[in-house]
Short mmCIF file of the C-alpha atoms (twelve columns), coordinates in Angstrom:
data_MODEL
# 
_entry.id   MODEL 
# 
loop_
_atom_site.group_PDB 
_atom_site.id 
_atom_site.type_symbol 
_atom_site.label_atom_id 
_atom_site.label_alt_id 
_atom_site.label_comp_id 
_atom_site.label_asym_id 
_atom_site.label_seq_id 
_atom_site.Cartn_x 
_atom_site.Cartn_y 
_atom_site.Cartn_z 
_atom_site.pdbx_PDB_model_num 
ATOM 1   C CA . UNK A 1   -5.119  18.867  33.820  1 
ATOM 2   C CA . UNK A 2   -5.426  22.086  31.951  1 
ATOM 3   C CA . UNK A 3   -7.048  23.532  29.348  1 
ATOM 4   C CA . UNK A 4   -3.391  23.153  26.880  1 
ATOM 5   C CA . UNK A 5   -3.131  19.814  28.233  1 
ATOM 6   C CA . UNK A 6   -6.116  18.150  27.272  1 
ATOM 7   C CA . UNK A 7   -6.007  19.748  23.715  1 
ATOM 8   C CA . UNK A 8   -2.109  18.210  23.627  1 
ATOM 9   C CA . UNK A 9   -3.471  14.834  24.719  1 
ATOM 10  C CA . UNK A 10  -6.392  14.827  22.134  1 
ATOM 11  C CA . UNK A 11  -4.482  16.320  19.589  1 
ATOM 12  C CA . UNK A 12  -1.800  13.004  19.927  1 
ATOM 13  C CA . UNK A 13  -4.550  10.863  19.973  1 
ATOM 14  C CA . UNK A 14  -5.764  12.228  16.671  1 
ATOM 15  C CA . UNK A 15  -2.480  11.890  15.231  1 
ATOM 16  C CA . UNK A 16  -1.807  8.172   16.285  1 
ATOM 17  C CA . UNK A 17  -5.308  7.522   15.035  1 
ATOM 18  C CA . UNK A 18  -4.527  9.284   11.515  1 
ATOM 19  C CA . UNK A 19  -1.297  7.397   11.374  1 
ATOM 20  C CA . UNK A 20  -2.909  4.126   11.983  1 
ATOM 21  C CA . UNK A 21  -5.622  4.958   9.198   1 
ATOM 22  C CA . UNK A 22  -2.294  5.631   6.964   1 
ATOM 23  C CA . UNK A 23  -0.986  2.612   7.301   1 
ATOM 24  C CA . UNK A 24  -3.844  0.419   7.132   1 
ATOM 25  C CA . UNK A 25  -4.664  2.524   3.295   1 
ATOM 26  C CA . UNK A 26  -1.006  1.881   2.321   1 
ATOM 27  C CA . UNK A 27  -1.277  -1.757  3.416   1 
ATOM 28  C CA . UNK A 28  -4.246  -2.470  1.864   1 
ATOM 29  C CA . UNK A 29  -2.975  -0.892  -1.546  1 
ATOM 30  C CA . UNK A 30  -0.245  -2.906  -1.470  1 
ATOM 31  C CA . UNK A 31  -1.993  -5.950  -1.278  1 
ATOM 32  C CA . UNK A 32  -4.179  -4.398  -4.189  1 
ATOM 33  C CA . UNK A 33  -1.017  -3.137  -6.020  1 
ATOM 34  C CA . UNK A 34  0.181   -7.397  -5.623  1 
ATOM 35  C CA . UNK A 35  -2.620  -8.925  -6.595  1 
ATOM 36  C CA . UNK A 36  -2.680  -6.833  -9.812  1 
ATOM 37  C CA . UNK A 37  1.291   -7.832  -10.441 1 
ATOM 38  C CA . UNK A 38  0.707   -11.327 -9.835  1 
ATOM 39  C CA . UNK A 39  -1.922  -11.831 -12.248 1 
ATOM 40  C CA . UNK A 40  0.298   -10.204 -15.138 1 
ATOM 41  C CA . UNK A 41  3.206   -12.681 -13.671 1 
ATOM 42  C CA . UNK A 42  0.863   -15.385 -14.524 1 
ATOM 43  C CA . UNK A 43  0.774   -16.181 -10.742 1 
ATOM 44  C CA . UNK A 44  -2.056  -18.142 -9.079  1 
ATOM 45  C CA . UNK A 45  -3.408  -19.070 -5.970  1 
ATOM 46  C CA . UNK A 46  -1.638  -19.239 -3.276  1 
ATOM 47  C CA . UNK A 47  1.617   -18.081 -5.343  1 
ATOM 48  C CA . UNK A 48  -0.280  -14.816 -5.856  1 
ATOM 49  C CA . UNK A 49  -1.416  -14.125 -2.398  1 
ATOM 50  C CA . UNK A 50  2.033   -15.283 -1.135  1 
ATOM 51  C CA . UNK A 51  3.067   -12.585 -3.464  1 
ATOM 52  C CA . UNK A 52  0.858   -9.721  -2.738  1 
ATOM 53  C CA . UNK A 53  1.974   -10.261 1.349   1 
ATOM 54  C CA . UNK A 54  5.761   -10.011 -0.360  1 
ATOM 55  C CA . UNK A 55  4.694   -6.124  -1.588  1 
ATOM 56  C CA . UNK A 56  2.893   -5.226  1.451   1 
ATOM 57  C CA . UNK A 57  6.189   -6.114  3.580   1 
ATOM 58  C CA . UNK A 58  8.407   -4.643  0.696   1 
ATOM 59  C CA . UNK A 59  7.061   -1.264  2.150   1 
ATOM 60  C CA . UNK A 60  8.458   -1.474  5.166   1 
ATOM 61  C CA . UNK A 61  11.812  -1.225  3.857   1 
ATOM 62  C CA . UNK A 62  11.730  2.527   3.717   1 
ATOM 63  C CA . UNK A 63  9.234   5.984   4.199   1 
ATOM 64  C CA . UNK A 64  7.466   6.099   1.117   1 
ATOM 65  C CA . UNK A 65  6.211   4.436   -2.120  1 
ATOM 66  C CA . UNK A 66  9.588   4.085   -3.715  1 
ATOM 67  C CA . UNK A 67  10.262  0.622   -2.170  1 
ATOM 68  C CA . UNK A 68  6.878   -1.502  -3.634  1 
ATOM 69  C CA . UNK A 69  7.770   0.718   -7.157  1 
ATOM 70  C CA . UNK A 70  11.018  -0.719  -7.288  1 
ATOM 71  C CA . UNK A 71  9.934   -4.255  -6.128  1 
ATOM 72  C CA . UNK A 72  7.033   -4.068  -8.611  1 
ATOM 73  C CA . UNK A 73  9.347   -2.911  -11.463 1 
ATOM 74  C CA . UNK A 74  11.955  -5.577  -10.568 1 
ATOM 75  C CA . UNK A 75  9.702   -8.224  -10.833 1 
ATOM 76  C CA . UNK A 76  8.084   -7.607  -13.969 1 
ATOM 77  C CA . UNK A 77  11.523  -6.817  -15.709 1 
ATOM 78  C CA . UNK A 78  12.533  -9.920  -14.515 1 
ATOM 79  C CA . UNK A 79  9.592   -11.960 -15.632 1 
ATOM 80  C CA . UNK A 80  9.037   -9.879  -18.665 1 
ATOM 81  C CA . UNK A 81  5.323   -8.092  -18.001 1 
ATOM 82  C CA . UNK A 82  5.681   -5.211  -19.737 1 
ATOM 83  C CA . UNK A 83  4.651   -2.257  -18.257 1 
ATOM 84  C CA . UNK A 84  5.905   1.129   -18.049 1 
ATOM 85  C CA . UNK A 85  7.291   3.137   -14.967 1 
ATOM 86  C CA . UNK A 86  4.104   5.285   -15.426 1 
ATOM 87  C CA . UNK A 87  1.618   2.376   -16.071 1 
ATOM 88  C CA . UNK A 88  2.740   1.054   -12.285 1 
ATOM 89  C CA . UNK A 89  2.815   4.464   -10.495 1 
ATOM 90  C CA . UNK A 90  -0.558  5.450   -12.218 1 
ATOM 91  C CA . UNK A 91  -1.887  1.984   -11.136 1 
ATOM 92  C CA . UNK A 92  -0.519  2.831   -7.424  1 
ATOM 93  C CA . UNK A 93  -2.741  6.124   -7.568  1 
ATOM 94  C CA . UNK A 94  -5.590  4.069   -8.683  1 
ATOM 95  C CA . UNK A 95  -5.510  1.374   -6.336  1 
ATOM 96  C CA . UNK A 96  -4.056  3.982   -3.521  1 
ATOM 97  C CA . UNK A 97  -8.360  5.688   -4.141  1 
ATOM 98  C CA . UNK A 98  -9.575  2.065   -4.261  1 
ATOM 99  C CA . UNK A 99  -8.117  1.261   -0.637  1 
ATOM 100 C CA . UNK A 100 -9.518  4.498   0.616   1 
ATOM 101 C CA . UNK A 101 -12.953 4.341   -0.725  1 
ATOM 102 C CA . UNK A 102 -12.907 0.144   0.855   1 
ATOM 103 C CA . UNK A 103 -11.502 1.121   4.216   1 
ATOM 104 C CA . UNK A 104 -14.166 4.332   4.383   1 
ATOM 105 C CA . UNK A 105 -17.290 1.577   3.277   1 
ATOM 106 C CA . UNK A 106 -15.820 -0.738  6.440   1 
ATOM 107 C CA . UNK A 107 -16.598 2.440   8.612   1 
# 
């Protein structure tokens, strides 16, 4: 192999590894992002961690964070939580630092 090569193979390996982190952040903050909802839904137990897988797969509907907003939002308009559009996205940021800081103490 050359030189251009190697530095293309390690360079895809870094990528695949960085997307992997990604995902693993985003997943986790999801789960975060549905345990939060499901407490102001009143939901419990196994209701709430049934719910909190719900948002993680909601996010595989489409690139970004658009699809777990909308989910979130829909479900507390329907079940009457009030919180605003900002309240959610700032609690995304927060919990989006949270899943960072947990998967960087995991090593």
């Amino acid at each position: 192999m050359t030189t251009f090569d190697d530095r293309k193979d390690k360079y895809e390996k870094k990528f695949a590894h960085d997307q992997g982190l990604q995902f693993r952040v985003q997943a986790r903050r999801n789960k975060l992002l549905g345990q939060w909802a499901a407490e102001l839904m009143g939901y419990e137990g196994e209701k709430a961690e049934e719910y909190a897988i719900a948002v993680v797969k909601s996010d595989l509907e489409e690139p970004g964070d658009e699809d777990v907003f909308r989910k979130i939002r829909g479900d507390f308009d329907r079940t009457g939580v009030a919180q605003s559009d900002h309240q959610i996205r700032r609690h995304m940021e927060e919990l989006m630092a949270k899943a960072v800081q947990g998967l960087r103490e995991e090593g």
